[in-house]
C-alpha positions, 0 to 999 in steps of 0.5 A: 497703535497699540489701542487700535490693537487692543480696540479691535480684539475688545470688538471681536470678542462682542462680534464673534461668538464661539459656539461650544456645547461642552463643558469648559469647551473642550469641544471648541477646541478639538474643532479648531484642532481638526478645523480643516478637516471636513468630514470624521470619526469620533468614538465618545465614551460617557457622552451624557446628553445628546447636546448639553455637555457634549464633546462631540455634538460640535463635531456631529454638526460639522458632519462628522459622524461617531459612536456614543456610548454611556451607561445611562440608557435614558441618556443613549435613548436621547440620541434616537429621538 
């Protein structure tokens, strides 16, 4: 019994792919936090990229909406386009 258990999480580790977009997966992991929760609201301070290394493009794809605020003004003007 125990290697069907262990096959069958071999398989989903192949079958399933986690989507994260941030590094270290922060953002997967407040996605499963608020995992039944449809809609919110995210303030991310020091967001960076729009989408690489970002906390809350996760969230944003789910239909959360937020504010984003960084000092980078190339980085805060990537979010208009």
């Amino acid at each position: 019994m125990k290697i069907i258990k262990y096959l069958s999480i071999f398989l989903k580790s192949f079958t399933h792919k986690k989507i994260s977009y941030s590094y270290g997966g922060i953002d997967a992991l407040v996605a499963n936090i608020f995992k039944n929760q449809k809609k919110g609201f995210y303030v991310d301070i020091g967001c960076g990229h729009p989408i690489k290394n970002n906390n809350t493009y996760l969230l944003n794809k789910k239909n959360w909406y937020g504010i984003n605020i960084d000092l980078d003004k190339d980085n805060i003007d990537l979010f208009d386009i």
